[in-house]
Each structure stands twice: as structure tokens, then as C-alpha cells.
C-alpha positions in Angstrom: 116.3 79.0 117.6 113.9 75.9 119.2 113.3 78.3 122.0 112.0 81.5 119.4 110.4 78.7 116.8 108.1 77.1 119.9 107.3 81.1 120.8 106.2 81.3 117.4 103.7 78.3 117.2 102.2 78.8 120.7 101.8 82.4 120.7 100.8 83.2 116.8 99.0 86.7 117.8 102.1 87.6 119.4 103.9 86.9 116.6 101.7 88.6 114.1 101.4 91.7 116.3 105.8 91.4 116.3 106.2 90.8 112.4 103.0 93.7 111.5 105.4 96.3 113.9 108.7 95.3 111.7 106.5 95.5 108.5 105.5 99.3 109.2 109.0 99.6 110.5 110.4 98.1 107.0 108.2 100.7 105.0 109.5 103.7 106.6 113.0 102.8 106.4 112.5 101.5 102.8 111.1 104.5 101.7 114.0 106.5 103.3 116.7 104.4 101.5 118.1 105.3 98.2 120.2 106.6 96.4 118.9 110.0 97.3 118.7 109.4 101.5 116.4 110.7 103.2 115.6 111.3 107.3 113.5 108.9 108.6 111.6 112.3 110.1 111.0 113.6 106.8 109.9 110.6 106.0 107.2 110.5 108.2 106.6 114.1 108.1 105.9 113.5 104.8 103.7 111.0 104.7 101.5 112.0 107.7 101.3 115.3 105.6 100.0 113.8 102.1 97.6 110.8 104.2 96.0 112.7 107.0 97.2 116.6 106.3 98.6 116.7 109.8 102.0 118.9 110.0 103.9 121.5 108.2 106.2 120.3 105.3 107.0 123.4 103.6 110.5 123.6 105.3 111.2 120.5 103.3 111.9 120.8 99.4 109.4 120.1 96.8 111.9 117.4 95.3 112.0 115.5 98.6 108.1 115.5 98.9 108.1 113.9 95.3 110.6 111.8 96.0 109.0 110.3 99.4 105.7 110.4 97.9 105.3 110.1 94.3 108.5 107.4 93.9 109.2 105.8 97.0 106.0 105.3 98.9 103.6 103.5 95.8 107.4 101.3 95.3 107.5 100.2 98.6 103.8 98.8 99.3 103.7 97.7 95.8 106.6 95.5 96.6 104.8 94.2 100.3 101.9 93.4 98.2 103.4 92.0 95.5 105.0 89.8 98.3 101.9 88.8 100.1 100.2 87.6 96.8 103.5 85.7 95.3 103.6 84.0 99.4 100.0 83.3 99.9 99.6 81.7 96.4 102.8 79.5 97.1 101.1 78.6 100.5 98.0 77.4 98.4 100.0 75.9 95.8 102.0 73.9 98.2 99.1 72.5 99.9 96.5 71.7 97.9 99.2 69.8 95.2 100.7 68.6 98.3 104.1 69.4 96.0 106.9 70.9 98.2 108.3 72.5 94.6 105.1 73.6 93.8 105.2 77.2 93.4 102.7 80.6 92.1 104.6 79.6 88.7 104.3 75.9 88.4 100.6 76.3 86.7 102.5 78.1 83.9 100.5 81.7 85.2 103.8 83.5 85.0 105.4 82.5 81.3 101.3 83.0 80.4 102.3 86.7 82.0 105.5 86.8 80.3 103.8 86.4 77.1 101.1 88.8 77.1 103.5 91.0 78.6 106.2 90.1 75.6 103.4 90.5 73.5 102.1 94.0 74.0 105.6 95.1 74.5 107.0 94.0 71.1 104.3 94.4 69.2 102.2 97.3 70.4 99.1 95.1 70.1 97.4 96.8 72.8 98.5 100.2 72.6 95.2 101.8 72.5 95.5 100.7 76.1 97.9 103.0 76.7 100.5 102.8 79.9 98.0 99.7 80.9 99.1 97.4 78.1 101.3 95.8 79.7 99.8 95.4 82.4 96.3 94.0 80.8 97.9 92.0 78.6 100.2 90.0 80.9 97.1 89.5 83.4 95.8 87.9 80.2 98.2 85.8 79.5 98.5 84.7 83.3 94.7 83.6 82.8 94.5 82.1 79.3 97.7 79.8 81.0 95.6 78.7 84.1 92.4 78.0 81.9 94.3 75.9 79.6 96.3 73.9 82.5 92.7 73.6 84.5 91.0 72.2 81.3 93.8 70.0 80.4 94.5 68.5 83.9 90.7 68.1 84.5 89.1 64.6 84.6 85.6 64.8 84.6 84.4 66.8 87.5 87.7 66.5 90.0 91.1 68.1 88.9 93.8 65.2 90.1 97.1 67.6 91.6 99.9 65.5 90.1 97.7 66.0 87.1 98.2 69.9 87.7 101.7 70.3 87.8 102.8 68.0 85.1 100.5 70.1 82.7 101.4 73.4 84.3 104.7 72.5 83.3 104.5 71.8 80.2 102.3 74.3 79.3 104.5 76.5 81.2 107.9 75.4 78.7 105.0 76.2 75.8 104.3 79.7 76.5 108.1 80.4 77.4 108.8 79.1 73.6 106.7 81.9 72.8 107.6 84.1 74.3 111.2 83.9 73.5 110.5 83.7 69.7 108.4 87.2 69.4 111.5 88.8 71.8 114.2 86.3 68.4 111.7 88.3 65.8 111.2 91.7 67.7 113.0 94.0 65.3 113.3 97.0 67.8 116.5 96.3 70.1 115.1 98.7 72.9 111.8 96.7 73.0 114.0 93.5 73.8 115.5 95.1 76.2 112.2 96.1 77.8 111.2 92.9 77.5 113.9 91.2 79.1 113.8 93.8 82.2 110.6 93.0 82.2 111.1 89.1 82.3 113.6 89.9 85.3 111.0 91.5 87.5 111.3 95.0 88.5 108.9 97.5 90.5 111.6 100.7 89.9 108.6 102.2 88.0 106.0 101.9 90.6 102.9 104.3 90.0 99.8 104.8 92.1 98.0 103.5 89.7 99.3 100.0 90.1 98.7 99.6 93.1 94.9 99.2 92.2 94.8 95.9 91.2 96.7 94.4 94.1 94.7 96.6 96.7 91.7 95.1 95.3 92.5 91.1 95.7 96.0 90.5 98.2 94.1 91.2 101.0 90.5 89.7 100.2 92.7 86.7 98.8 94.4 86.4 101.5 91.4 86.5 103.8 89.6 84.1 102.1 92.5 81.4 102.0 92.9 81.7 105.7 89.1 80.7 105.9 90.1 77.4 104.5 93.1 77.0 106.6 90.6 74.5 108.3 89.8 72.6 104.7 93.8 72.9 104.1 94.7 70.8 107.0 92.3 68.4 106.6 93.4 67.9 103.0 97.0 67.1 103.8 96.2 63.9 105.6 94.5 62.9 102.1 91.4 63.3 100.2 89.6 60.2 102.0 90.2 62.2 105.6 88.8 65.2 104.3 85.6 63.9 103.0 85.5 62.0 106.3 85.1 65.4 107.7 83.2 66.7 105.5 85.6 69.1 103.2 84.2 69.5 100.1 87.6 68.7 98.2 86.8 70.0 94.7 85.3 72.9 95.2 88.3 74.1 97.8 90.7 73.1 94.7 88.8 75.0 92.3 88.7 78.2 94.6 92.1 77.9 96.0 93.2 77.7 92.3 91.4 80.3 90.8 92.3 82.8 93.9 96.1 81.7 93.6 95.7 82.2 89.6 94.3 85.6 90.4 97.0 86.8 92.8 99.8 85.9 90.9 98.8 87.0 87.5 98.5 90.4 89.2 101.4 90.6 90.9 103.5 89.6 88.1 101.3 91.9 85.8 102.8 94.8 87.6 106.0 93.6 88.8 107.2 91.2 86.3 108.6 87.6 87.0 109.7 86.9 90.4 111.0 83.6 91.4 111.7 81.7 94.6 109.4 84.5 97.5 106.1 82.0 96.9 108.5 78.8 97.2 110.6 79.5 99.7 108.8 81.6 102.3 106.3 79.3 103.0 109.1 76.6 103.3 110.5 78.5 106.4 107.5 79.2 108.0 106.3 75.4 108.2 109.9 75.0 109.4 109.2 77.2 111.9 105.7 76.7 113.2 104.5 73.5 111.4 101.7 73.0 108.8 98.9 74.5 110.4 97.8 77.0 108.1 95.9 78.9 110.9 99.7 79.8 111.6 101.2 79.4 108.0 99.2 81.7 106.2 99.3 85.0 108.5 103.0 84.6 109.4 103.8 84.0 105.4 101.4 86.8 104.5 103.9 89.3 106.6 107.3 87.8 105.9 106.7 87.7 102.4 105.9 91.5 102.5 109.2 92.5 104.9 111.1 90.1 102.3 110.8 91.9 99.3 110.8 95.3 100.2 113.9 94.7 101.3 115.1 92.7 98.6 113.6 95.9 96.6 115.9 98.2 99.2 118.8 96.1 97.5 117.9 96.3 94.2 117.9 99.8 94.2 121.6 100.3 96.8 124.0 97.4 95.0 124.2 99.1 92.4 123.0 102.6 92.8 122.5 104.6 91.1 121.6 101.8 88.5 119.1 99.1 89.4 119.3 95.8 89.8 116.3 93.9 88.7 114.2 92.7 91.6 114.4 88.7 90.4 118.1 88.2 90.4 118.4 88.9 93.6 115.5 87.0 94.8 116.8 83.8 93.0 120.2 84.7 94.1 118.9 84.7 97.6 115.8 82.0 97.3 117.8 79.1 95.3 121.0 78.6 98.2 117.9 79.0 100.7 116.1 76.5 99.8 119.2 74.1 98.9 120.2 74.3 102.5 116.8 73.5 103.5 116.7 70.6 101.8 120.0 69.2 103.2 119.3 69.7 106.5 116.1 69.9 107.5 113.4 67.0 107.2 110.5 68.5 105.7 106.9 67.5 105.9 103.1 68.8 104.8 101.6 66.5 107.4 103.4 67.8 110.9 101.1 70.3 111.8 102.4 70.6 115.3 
């Protein structure tokens, strides 16, 4: 494991090259497994078909082409996306709070999701949005949550990161309070059970559509948080260091909160709350390779992805044909993870060996 670890840090193209082959290889074989399994050939037939028109698919039935294409295929990169934004934001979270529990959720963005999300399902106040309501009005929530926590934890010009979390959290327990009395009041039983799916995190119902808003800001997110890796490192070894070398410490807070902000009231706008991917993953990597976030960032960026589409591959085959919401098993799998972690490993921000 020291051997494949010290691969990792002194060869991080390698690696990437390595982890973006098993990330392709994870979407073909999650969008083959199902309940209904199909060929890995189809599969590909399939999909070269629909993307670049290359191949003959009418041997294969019509079903099976909506099944690969329609269901499976917008499923499976939702859930790598979804896990690149929840990753990347726990990254940022991590490091700028210098917090090793700090996670996409400890600003309060997703119980500010869950209750715009709560909201528009129980209520119907944004119907006239049609099947975007839920969407809109979790992403609202998400950013009314960080705008209060950033005005509330703000102390003149600078935003103090101890300051961050201990509002995030409470403003976090506020919105949750909320949320769980409109689902008390909600007089429609379905609706509360649509709700608490919801609150469990699911991407069953993946559409085209939603993939939108994630292919508009994982990957310029991501981008532009790897151009601070350099403003990252600097910060762990304190604010004093930085300025020394001439990081402009507010303003990298202030983006690096609003971009984490963004990413994760998007992902959980679409896929609902799920815990532990941005807290643990990034744990693993600096575990692995250290705290240099040349190397954290990319390496999280495409474990997070494989991570959850397979997670999702379990969700759908534990207890197929029914479905298992996406966040049990993510907690179920994230929680002994990072207790083990804890008890044997030594963990530090500053090692960036």
C-alpha cells in the first residue's frame, strides 16, 4: 500500500490517466447493470449510435435502446457529476476552514436545499415551475442558507473559518427545524413520502435535463479550484504565511466559498441529500498522496465520480427491483470509513509531502 501510495504522489499524471480509464470503464459497466442487464456490447453499440451515429442498432430492441439511453446513461454521469461537485466542495471546505469535519453541508447549503426542496414539494408553491420546482427551489434554499451563514459569520471585511462552521451549524439545525415541521403539517401522506425520498438522496429519476446545471459548473468549478491549489497550500501553514507570499486570503475564501456554495446546492438540487462522499473522499486522498492540492483536487475529482456511480450501481441491485436511496448507503459506507480513519491513521492539513 506504501509502495502504490508513493506511485501515486510522484507520478500524479499517471495516476489521473489510470483513475480517468476506470472512470469511463465504471460508466459502461454502470450503465449495463440493472435490474434489466444488459451486454456491455450493446452498451456501447448503443451509445456510439445515439452520440456520434456510427453503427447499426436496429438488431437491438427499441426497449433496450431506451433503456441504455433514456434511463441509464443521463443516471450514470449524473451520479459522476454529482460526485465531483459533493468531492471538490469538501476539498475546499476542508481547506480553507482548515476543519477535518468540515464538509459541502457544514455551511447549512444542504438543510437550505432540503427546505426549498420540502417546500415546493409540500406545498406546490412553485408549480408554475413545473417538473423544475424542485429543483429551483432547493438551489434556493441552498443559497438563501450560504448568504445568511456568510453574513452572519462575517466580521467587517474578513470571514473568520471557526466563525463559518459554528454558524453553518446552527443555521444548518434552523433550516432542518423547518423543514421537518412543513413535512409534521403536510396533509398529503404521498408528498411526505416524496419528501422524505427526497431528503434520502436519490438519482433513480435522472433526466437529460438535469444534467444541465451540473454540466455548466462541476467542471469550470472544479477548474477553477485547482487554480488555487497554489493559494490552498499556502493557507494551511496559516494566514500570516500566505500573506507573506502574497495570497490574497479573503478574496480566495470568498470565491472558494461561493464556488463550493454553488456546487453543492446543484448537486443536491438534483440528487437530494448525500452525506459523507465530500467528507470522506478527500480524507483518503490526503492519506494517500498528502495535502498538496495540485494532487488532491484531480485525484478527488475522479474518485469521487467512480464512487458514487457505483454506490448508485448498489442502490439500484440490493434490492432490485426496488431502490434503495442513494444516501443510506453512502452513510452506511462513509461513517465506518472515516471511524477507522480516525483510529488509525494520524491525520494532518499541513503534510503536503
Amino acid at each position: 500500500m506504501k509502495k502504490i501510495c508513493k506511485l501515486m504522489k510522484d507520478h500524479v499524471g499517471i495516476t489521473c490517466m489510470v483513475l480517468a480509464g476506470l472512470l469511463i470503464l465504471s460508466i459502461i459497466l454502470g450503465i449495463g447493470i440493472g435490474p434489466v442487464s444488459i451486454p456491455f456490447g450493446t452498451v456501447w453499440k448503443v451509445v456510439l449510435n445515439r452520440l456520434f451515429g456510427i453503427g447499426d442498432v436496429t438488431e437491438i430492441p427499441v426497449n433496450t435502446q431506451n433503456i441504455v439511453w433514456h434511463l441509464r446513461v443521463p443516471r450514470v454521469l449524473l451520479g459522476g457529476m454529482v460526485g465531483v461537485c459533493l468531492t471538490i466542495s469538501g476539498v475546499a471546505m476542508q481547506s480553507f476552514t482548515k476543519n477535518p469535519l468540515a464538509s459541502p453541508y457544514v455551511l447549512g447549503i444542504s438543510s437550505g436545499a432540503s427546505f426549498g426542496a420540502t417546500l415546493a414539494m409540500a406545498t406546490g408553491v412553485l408549480s408554475f415551475l413545473g417538473s423544475w420546482a424542485v429543483q429551483v427551489g432547493a438551489f434556493g434554499g441552498a443559497m438563501a442558507a450560504i448568504l445568511i451563514v456568510y453574513y452572519l459569520a462575517k466580521s467587517g471585511k474578513e470571514v473568520a473559518p471557526i466563525k463559518l462552521v459554528l454558524v453553518g451549524t446552527a443555521v444548518s439545525a434552523m433550516f432542518t427545524a423547518f423543514s421537518n415541521f412543513i413535512v409534521y403539517k403536510a396533509p398529503d401522506e404521498t408528498k411526505v413520502k416524496q419528501v422524505t425520498f427526497w431528503m434520502l438522496g436519490s438519482i433513480a429519476s435522472a433526466e437529460w435535463t438535469d444534467l444541465i446545471p451540473l454540466a455548466v459548473v462541476f467542471l469550470p468549478g472544479t477548474i477553477c479550484l485547482y487554480a488555487f491549489s497554489s493559494s490552498l497550500n499556502a493557507m494551511l501553514m496559516g494566514e500570516s504565511s500566505a500573506v507573506t507570499l502574497g495570497v490574497n486570503v479573503n478574496l480566495v475564501r470568498k470565491i472558494t466559498v461561493f464556488l463550493s456554495a454553488v456546487m453543492t446546492g446543484i448537486a443536491v438540487s438534483v440528487a437530494g441529500s448525500i452525506g459523507f462522499v465530500g467528507l470522506v473522499i478527500p480524507h483518503i486522498v490526503r492519506s494517500m498522496v498528502g495535502a498538496d492540492h495540485h494532487k488532491v483536487i484531480p485525484i478527488s475529482a475522479f474518485l469521487g465520480a467512480i464512487f458514487l456511480i457505483w454506490v448508485d450501481v448498489g442502490a439500484r441491485m440490493l434490492d432490485a427491483p426496488s431502490e434503495i436511496p442513494i444516501g443510506i448507503i453512502t452513510s452506511m459506507i462513509g461513517a465506518p470509513v472515516f471511524l477507522w480513519m480516525i483510529r488509525v491513521r494520524k491525520y494532518s492539513f499541513g503534510n503536503k509531502s
